[in-house]
PDB file with SEQRES, HELIX, SHEET and CRYST1 records, atoms N, CA, C and O in Angstrom:
SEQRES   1 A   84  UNK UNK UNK UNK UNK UNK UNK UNK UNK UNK UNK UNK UNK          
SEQRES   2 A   84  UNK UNK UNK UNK UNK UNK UNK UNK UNK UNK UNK UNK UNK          
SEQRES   3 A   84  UNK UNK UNK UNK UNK UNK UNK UNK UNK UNK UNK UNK UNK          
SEQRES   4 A   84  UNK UNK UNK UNK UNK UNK UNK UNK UNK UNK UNK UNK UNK          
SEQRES   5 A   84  UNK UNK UNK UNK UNK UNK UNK UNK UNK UNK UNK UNK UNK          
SEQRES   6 A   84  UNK UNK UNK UNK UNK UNK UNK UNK UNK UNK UNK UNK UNK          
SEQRES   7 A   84  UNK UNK UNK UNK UNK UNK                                      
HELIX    1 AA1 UNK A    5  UNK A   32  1                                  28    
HELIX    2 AA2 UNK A   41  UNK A   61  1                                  21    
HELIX    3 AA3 UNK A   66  UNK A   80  1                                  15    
CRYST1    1.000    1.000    1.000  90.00  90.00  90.00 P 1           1          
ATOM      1  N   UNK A   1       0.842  -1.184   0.000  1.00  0.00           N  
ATOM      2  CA  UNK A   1       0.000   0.000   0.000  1.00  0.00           C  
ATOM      3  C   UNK A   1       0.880   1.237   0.000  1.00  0.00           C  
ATOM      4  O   UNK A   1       1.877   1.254   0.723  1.00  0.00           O  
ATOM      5  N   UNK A   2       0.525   2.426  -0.882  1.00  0.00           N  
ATOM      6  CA  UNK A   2       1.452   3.596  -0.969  1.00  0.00           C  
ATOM      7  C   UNK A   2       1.027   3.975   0.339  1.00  0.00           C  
ATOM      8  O   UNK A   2       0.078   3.681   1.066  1.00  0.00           O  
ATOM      9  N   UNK A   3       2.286   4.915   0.429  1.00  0.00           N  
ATOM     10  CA  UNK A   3       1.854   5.539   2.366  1.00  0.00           C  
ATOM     11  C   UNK A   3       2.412   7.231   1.935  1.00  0.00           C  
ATOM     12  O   UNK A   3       1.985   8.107   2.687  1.00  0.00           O  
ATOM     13  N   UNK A   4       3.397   7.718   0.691  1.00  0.00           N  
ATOM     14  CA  UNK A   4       3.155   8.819   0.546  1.00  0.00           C  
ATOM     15  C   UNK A   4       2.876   9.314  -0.467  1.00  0.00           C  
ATOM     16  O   UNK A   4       2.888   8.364  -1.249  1.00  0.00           O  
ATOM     17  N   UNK A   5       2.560  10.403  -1.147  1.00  0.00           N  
ATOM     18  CA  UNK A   5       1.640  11.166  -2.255  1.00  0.00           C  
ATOM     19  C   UNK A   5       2.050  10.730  -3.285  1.00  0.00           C  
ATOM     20  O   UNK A   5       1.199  10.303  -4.065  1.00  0.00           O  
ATOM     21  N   UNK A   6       3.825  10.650  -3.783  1.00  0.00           N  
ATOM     22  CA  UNK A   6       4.506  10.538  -4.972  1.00  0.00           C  
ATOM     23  C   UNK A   6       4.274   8.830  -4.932  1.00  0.00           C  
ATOM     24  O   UNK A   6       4.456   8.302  -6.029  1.00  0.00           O  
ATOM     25  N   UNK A   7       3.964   8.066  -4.011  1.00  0.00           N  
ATOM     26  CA  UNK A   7       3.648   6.405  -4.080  1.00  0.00           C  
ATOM     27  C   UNK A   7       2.304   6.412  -4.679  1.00  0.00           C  
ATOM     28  O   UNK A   7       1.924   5.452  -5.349  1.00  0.00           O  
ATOM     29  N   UNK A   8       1.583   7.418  -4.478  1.00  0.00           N  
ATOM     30  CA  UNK A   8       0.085   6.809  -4.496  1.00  0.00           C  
ATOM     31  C   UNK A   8       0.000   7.884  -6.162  1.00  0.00           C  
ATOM     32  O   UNK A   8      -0.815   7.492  -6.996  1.00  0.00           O  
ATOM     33  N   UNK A   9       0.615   8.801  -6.410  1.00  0.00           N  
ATOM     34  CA  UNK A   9       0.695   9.155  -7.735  1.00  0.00           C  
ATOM     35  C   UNK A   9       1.325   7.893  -9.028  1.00  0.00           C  
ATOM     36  O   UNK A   9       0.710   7.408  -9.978  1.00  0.00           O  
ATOM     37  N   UNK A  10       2.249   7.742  -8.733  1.00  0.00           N  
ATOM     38  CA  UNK A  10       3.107   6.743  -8.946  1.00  0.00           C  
ATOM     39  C   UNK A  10       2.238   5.338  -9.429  1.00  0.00           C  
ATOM     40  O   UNK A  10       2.381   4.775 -10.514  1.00  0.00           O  
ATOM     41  N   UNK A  11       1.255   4.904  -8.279  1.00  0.00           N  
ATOM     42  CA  UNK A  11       0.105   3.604  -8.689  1.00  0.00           C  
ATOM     43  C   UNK A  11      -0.585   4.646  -9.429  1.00  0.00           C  
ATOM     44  O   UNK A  11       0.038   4.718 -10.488  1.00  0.00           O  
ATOM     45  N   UNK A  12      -1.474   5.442  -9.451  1.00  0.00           N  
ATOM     46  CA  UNK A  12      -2.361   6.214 -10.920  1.00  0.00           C  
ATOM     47  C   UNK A  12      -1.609   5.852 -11.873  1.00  0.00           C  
ATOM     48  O   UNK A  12      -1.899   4.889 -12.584  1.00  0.00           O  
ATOM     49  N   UNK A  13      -0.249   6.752 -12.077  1.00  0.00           N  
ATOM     50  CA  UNK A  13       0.255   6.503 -13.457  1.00  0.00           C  
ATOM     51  C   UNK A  13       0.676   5.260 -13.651  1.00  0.00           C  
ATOM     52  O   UNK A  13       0.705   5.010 -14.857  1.00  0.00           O  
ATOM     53  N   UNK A  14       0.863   4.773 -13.286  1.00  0.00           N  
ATOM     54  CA  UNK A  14       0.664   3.366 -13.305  1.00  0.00           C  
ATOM     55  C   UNK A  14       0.131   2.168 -14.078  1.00  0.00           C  
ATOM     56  O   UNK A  14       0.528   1.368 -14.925  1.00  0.00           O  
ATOM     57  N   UNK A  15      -1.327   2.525 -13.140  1.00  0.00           N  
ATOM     58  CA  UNK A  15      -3.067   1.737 -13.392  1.00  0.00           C  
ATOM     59  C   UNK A  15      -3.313   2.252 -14.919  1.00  0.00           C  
ATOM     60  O   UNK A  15      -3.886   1.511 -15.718  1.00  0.00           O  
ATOM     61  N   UNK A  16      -2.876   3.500 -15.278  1.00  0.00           N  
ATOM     62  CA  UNK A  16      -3.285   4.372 -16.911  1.00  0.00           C  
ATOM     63  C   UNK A  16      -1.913   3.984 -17.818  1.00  0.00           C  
ATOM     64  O   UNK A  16      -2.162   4.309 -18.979  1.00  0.00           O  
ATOM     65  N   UNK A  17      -0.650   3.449 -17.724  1.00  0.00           N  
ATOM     66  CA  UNK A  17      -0.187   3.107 -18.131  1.00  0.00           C  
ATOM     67  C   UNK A  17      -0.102   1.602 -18.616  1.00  0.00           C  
ATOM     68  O   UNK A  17       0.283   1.135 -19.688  1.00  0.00           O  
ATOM     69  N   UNK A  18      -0.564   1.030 -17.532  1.00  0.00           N  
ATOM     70  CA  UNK A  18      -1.067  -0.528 -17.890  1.00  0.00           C  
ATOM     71  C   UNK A  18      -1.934  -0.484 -18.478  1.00  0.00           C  
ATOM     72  O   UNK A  18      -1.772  -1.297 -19.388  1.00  0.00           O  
ATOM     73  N   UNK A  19      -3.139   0.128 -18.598  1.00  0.00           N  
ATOM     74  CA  UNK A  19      -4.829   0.370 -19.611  1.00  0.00           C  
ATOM     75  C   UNK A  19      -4.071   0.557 -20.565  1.00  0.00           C  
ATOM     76  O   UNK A  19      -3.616  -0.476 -21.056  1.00  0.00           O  
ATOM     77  N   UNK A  20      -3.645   1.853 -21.186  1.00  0.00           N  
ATOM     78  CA  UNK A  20      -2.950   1.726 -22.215  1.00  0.00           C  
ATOM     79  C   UNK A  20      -2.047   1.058 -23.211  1.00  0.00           C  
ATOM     80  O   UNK A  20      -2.004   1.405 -24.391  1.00  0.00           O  
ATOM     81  N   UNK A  21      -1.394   0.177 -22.744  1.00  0.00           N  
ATOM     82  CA  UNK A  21      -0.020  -0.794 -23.000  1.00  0.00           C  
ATOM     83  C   UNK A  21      -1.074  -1.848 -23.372  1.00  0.00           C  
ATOM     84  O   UNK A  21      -0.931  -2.414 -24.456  1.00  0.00           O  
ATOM     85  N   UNK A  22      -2.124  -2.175 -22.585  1.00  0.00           N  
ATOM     86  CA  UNK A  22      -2.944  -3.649 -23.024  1.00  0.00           C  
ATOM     87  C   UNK A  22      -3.633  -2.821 -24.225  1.00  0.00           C  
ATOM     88  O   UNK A  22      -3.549  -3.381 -25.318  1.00  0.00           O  
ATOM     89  N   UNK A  23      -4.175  -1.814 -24.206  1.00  0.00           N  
ATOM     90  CA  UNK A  23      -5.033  -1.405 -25.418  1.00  0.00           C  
ATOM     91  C   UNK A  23      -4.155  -1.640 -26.418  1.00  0.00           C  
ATOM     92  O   UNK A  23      -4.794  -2.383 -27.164  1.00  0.00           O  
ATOM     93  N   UNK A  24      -3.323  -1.509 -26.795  1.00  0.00           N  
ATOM     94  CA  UNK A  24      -2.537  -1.007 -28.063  1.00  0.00           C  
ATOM     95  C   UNK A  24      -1.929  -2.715 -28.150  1.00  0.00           C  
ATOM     96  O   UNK A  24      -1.690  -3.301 -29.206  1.00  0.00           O  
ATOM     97  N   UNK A  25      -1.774  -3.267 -26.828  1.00  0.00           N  
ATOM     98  CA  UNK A  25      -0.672  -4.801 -27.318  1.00  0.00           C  
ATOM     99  C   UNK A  25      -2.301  -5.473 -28.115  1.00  0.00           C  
ATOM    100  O   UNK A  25      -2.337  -5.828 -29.293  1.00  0.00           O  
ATOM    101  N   UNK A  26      -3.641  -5.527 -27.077  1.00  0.00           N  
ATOM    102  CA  UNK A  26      -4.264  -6.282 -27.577  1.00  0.00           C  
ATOM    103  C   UNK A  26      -4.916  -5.996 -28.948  1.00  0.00           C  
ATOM    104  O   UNK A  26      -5.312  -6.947 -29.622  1.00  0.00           O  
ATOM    105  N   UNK A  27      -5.043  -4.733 -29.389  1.00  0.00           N  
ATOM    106  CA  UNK A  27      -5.300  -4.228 -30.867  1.00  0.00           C  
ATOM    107  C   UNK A  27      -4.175  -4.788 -31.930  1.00  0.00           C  
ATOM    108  O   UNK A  27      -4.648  -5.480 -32.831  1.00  0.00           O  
ATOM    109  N   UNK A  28      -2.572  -4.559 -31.951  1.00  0.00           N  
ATOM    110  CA  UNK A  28      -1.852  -5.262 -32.700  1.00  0.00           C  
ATOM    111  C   UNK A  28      -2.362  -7.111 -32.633  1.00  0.00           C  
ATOM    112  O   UNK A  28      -2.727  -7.738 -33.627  1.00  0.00           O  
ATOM    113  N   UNK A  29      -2.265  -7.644 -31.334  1.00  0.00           N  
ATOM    114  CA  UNK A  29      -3.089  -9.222 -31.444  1.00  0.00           C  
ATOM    115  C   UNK A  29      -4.291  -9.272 -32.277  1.00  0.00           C  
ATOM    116  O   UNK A  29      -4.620 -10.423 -32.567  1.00  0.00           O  
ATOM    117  N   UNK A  30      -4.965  -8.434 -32.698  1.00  0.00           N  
ATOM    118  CA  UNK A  30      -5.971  -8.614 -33.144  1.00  0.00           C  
ATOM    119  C   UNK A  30      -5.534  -8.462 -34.928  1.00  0.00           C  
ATOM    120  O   UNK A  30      -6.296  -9.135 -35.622  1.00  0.00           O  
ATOM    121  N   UNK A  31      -4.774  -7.925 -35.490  1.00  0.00           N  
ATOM    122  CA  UNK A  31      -4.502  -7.344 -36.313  1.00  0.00           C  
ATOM    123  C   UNK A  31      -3.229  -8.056 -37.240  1.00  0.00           C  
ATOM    124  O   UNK A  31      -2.929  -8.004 -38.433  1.00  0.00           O  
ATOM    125  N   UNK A  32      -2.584  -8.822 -35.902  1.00  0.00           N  
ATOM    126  CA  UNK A  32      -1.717 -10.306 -36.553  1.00  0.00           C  
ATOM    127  C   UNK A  32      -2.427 -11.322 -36.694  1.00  0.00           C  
ATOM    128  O   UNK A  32      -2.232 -11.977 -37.718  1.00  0.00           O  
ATOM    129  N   UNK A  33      -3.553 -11.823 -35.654  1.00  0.00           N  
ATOM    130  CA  UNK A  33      -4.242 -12.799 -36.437  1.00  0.00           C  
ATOM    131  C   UNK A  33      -5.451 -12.222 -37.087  1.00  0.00           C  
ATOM    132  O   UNK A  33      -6.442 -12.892 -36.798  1.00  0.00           O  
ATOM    133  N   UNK A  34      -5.759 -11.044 -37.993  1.00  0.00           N  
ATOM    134  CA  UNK A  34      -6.253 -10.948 -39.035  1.00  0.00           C  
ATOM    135  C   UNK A  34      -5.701 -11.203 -40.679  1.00  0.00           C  
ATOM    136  O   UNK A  34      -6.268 -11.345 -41.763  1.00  0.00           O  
ATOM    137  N   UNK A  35      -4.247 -11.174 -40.197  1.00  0.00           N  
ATOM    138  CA  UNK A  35      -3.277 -11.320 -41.481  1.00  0.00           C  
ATOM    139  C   UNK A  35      -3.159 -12.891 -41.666  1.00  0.00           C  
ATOM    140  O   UNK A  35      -3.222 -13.531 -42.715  1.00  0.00           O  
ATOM    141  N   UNK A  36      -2.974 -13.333 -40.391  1.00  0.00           N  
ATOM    142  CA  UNK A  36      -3.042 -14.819 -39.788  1.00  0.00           C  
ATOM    143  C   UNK A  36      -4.422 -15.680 -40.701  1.00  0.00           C  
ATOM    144  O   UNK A  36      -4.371 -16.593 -41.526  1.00  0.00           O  
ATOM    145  N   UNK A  37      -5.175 -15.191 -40.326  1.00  0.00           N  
ATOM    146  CA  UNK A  37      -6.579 -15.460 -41.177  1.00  0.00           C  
ATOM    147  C   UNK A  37      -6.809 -15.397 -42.553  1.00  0.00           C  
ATOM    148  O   UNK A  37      -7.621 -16.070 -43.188  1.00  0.00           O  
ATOM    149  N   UNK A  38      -5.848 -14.333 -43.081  1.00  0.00           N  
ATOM    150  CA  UNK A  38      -6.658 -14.416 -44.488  1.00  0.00           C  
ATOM    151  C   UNK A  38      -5.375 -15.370 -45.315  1.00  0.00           C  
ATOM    152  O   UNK A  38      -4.215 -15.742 -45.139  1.00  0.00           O  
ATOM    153  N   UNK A  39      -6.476 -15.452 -46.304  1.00  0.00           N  
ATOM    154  CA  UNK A  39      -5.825 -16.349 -47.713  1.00  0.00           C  
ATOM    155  C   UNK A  39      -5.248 -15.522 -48.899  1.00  0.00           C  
ATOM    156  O   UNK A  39      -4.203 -15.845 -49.464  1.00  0.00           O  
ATOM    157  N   UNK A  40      -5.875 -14.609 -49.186  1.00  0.00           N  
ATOM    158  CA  UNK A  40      -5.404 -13.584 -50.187  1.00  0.00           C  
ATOM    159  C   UNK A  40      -4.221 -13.111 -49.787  1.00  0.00           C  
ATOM    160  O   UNK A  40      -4.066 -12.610 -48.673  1.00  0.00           O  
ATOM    161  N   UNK A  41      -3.277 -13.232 -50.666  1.00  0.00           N  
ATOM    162  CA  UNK A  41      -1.844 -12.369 -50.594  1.00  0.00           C  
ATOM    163  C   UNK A  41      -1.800 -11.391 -50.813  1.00  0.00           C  
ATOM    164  O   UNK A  41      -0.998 -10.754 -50.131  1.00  0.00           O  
ATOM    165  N   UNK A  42      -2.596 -10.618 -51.871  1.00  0.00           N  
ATOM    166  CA  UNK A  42      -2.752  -9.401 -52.049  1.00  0.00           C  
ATOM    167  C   UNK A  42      -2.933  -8.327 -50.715  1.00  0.00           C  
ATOM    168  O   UNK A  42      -2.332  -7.281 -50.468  1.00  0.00           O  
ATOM    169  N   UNK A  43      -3.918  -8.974 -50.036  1.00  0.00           N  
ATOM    170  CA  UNK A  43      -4.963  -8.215 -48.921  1.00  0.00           C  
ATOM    171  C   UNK A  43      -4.028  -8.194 -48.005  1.00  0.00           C  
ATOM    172  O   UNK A  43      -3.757  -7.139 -47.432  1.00  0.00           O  
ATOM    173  N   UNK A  44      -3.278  -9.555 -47.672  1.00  0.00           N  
ATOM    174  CA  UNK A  44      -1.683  -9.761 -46.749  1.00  0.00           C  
ATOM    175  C   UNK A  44      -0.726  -8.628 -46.712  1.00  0.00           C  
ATOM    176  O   UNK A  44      -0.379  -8.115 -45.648  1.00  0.00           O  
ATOM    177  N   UNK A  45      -0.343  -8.277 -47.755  1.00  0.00           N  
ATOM    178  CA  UNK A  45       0.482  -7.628 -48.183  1.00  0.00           C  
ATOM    179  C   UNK A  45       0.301  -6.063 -47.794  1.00  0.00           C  
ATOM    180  O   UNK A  45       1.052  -5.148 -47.456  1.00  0.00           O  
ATOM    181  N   UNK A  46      -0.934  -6.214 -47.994  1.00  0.00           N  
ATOM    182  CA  UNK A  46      -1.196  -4.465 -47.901  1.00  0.00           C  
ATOM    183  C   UNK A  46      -1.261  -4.101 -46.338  1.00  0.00           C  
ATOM    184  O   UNK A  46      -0.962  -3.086 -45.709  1.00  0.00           O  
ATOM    185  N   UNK A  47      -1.826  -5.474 -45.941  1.00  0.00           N  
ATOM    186  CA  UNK A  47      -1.665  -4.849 -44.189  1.00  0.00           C  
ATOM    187  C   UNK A  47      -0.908  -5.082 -43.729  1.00  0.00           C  
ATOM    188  O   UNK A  47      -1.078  -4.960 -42.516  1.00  0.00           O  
ATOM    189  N   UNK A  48       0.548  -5.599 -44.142  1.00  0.00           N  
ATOM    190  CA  UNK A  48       1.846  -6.158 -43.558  1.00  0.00           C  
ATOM    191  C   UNK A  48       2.205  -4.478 -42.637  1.00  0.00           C  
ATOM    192  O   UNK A  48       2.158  -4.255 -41.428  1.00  0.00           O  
ATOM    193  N   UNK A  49       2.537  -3.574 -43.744  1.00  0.00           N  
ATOM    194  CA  UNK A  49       3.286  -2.620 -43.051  1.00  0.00           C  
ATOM    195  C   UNK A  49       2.810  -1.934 -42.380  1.00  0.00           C  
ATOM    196  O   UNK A  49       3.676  -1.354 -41.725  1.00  0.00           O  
ATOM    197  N   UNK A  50       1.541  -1.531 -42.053  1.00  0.00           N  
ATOM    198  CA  UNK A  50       0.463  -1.325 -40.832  1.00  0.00           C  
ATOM    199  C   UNK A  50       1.126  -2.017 -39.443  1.00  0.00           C  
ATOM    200  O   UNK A  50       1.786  -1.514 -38.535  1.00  0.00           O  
ATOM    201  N   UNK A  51       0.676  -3.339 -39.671  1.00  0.00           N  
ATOM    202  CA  UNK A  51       0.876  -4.219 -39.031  1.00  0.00           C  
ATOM    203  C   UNK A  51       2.453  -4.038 -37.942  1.00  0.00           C  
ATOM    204  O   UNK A  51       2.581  -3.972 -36.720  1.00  0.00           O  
ATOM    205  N   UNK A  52       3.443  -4.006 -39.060  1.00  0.00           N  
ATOM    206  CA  UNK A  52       4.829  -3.828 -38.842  1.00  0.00           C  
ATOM    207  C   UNK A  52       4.964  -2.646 -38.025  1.00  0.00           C  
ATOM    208  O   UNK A  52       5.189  -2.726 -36.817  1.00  0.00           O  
ATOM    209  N   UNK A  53       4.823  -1.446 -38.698  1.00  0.00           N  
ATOM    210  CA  UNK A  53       4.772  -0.448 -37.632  1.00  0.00           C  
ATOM    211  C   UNK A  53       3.946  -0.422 -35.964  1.00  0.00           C  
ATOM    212  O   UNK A  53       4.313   0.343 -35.072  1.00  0.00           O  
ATOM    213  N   UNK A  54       2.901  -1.328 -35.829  1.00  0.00           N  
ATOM    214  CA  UNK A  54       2.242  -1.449 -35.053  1.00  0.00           C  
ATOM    215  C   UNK A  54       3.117  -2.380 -34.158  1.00  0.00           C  
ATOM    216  O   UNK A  54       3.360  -1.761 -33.122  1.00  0.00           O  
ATOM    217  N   UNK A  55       3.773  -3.798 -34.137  1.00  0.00           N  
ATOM    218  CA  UNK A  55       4.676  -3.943 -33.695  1.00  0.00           C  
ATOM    219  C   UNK A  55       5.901  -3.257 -33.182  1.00  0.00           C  
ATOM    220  O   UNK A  55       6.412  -3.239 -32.062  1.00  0.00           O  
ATOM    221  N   UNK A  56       6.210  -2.731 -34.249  1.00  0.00           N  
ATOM    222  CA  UNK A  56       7.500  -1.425 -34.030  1.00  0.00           C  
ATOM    223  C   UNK A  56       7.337  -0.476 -32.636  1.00  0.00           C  
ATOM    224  O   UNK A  56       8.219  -0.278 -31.800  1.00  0.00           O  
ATOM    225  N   UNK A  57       5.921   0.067 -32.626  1.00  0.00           N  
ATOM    226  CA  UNK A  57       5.645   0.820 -31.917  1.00  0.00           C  
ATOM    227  C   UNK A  57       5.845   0.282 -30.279  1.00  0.00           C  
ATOM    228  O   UNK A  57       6.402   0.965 -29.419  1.00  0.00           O  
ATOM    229  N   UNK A  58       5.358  -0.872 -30.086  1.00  0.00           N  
ATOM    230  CA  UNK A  58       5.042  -1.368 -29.070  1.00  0.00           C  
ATOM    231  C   UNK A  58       6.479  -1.642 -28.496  1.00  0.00           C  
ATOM    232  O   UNK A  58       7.022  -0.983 -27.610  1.00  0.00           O  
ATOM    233  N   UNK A  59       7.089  -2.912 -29.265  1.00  0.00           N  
ATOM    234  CA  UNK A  59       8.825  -2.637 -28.848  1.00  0.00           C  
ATOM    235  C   UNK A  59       9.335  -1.339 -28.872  1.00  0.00           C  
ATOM    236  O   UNK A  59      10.526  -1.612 -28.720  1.00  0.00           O  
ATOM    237  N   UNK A  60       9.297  -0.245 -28.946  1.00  0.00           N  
ATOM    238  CA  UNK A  60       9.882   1.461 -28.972  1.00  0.00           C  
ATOM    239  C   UNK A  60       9.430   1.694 -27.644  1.00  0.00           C  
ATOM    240  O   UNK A  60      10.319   2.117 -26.904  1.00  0.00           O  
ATOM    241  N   UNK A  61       8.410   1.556 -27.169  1.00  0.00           N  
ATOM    242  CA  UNK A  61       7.561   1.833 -26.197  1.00  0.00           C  
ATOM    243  C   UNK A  61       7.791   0.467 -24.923  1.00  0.00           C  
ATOM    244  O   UNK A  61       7.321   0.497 -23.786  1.00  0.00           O  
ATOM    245  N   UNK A  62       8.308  -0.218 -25.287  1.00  0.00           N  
ATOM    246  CA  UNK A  62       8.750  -1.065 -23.996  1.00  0.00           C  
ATOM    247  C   UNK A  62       7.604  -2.295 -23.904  1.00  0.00           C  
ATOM    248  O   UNK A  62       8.005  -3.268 -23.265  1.00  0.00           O  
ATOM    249  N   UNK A  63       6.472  -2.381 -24.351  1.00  0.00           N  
ATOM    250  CA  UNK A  63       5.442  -3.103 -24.394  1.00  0.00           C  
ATOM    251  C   UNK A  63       5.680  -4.915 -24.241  1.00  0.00           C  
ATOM    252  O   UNK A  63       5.199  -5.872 -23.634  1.00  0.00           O  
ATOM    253  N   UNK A  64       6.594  -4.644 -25.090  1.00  0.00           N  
ATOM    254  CA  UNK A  64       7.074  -6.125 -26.010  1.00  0.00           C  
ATOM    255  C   UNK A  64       8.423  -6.186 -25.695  1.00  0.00           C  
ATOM    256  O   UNK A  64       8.774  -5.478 -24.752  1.00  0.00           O  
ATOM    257  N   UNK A  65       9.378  -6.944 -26.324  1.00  0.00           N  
ATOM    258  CA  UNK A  65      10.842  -6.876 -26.562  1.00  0.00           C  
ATOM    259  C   UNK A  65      11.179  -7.008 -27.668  1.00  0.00           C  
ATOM    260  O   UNK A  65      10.748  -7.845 -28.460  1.00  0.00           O  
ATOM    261  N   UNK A  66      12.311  -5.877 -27.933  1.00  0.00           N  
ATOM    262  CA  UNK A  66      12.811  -6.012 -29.771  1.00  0.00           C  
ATOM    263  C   UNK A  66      12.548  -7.302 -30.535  1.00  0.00           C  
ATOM    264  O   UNK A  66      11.890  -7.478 -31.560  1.00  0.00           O  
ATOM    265  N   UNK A  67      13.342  -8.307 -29.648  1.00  0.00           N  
ATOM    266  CA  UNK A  67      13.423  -9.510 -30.295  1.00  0.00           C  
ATOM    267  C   UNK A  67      12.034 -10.226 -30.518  1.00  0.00           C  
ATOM    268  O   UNK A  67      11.863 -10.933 -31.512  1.00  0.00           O  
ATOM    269  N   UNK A  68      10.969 -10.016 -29.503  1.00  0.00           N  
ATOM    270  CA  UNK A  68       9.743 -10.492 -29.663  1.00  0.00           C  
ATOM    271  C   UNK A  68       8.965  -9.953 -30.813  1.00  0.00           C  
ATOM    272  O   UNK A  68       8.248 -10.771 -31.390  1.00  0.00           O  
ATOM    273  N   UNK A  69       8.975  -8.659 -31.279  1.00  0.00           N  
ATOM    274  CA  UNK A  69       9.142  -7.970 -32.685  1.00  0.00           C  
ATOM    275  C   UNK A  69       9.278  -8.574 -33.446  1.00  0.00           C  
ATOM    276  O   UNK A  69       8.397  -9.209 -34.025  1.00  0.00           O  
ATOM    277  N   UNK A  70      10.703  -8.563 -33.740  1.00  0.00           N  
ATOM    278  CA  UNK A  70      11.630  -9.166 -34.688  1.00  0.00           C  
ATOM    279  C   UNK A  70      10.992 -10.542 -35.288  1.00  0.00           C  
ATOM    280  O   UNK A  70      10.647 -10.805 -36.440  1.00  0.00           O  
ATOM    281  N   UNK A  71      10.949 -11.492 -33.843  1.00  0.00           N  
ATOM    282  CA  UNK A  71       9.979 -12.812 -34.255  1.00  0.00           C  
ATOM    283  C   UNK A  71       8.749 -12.624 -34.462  1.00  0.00           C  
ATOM    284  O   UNK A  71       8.291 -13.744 -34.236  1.00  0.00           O  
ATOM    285  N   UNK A  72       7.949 -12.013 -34.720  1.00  0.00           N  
ATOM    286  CA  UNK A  72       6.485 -11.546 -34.905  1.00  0.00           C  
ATOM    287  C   UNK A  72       6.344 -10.878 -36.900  1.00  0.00           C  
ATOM    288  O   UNK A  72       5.561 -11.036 -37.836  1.00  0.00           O  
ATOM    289  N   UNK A  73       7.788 -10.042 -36.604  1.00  0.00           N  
ATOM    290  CA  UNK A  73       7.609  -9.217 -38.186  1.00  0.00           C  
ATOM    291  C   UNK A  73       8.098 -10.661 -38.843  1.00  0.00           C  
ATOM    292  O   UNK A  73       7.454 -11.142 -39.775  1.00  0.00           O  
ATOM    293  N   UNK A  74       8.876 -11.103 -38.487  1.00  0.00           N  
ATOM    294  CA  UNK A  74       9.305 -12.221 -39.544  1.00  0.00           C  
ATOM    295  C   UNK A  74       8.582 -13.509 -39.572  1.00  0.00           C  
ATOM    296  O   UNK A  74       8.930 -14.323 -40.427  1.00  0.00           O  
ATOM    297  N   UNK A  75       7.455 -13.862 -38.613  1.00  0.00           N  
ATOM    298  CA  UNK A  75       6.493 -15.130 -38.500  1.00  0.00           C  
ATOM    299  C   UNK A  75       5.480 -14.929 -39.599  1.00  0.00           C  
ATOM    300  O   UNK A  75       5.099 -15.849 -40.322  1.00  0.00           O  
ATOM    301  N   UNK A  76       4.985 -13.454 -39.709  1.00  0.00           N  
ATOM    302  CA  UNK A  76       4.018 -12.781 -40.485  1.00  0.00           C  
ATOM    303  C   UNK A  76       4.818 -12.719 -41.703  1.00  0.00           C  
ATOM    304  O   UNK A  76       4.049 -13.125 -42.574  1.00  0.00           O  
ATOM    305  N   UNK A  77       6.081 -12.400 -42.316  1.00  0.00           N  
ATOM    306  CA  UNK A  77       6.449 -12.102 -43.612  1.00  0.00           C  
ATOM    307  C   UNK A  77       6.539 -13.588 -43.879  1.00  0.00           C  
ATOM    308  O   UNK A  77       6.188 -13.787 -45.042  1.00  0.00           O  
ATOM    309  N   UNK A  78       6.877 -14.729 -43.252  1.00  0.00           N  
ATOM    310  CA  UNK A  78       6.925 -15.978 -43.986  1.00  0.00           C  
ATOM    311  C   UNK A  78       5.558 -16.666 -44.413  1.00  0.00           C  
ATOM    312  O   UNK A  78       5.413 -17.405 -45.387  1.00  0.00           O  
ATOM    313  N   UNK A  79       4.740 -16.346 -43.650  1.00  0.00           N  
ATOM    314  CA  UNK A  79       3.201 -16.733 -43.936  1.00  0.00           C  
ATOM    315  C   UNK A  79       2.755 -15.925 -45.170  1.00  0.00           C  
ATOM    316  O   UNK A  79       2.166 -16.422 -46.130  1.00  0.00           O  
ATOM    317  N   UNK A  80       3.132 -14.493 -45.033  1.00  0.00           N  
ATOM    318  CA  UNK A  80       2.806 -13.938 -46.406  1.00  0.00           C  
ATOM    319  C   UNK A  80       3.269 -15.022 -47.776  1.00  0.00           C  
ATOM    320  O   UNK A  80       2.527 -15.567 -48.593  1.00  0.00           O  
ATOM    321  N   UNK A  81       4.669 -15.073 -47.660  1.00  0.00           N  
ATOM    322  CA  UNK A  81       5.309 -15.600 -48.416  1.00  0.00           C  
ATOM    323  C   UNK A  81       4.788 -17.127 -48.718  1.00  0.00           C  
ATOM    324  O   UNK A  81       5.243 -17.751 -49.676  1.00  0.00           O  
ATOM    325  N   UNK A  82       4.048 -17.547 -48.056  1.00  0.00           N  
ATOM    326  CA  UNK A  82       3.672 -18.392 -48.217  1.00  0.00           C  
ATOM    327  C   UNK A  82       2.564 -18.785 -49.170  1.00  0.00           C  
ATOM    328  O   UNK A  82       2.543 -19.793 -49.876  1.00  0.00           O  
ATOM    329  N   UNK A  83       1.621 -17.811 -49.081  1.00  0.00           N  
ATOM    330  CA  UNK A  83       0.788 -17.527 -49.647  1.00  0.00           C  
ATOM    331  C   UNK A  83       0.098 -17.724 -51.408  1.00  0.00           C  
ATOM    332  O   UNK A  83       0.295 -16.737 -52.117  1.00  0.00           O  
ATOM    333  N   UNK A  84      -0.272 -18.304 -51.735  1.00  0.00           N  
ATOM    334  CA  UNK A  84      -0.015 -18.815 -53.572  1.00  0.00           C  
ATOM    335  C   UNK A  84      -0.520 -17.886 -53.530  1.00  0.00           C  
ATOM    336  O   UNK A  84      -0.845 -17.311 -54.569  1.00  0.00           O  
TER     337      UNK A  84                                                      
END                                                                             
């Protein structure tokens, strides 16, 4: 339990920093397995770099880890690639 002002400021920014961090991780989850989902390469393609930056963002921001990125942009470009 905080016991002085800058502790109990400290949990606020906090509690609004965690809301935030899940908004944005669970919107990119939603948005890799939409690429995940489709069959069209075309449609793949176009939301790759959306996508990519949306990752990007999250590792910049501490959310994720580079490397968890890294394995995410490149799980998604091989599935593209996969794609007839």
């Amino acid at each position: 339990m905080a016991n002085t002002a800058s502790a109990k400021k400290a949990d606020r920014q906090g509690e609004r920093h965690n809301e935030h961090n899940r908004y944005y991780a669970k919107t990119t989850r939603n948005a890799i397995r939409d690429i995940r989902k489709t069959t069209d390469k075309k449609a793949a393609e176009a939301n790759a770099p959306k996508v990519f930056a949306m990752i990007d963002k999250l590792a910049k921001i501490g959310v994720i880890h580079k490397n968890k990125a890294a394995n995410l942009k490149s799980g998604i470009q091989v599935y593209i690639n996969k794609l007839a």
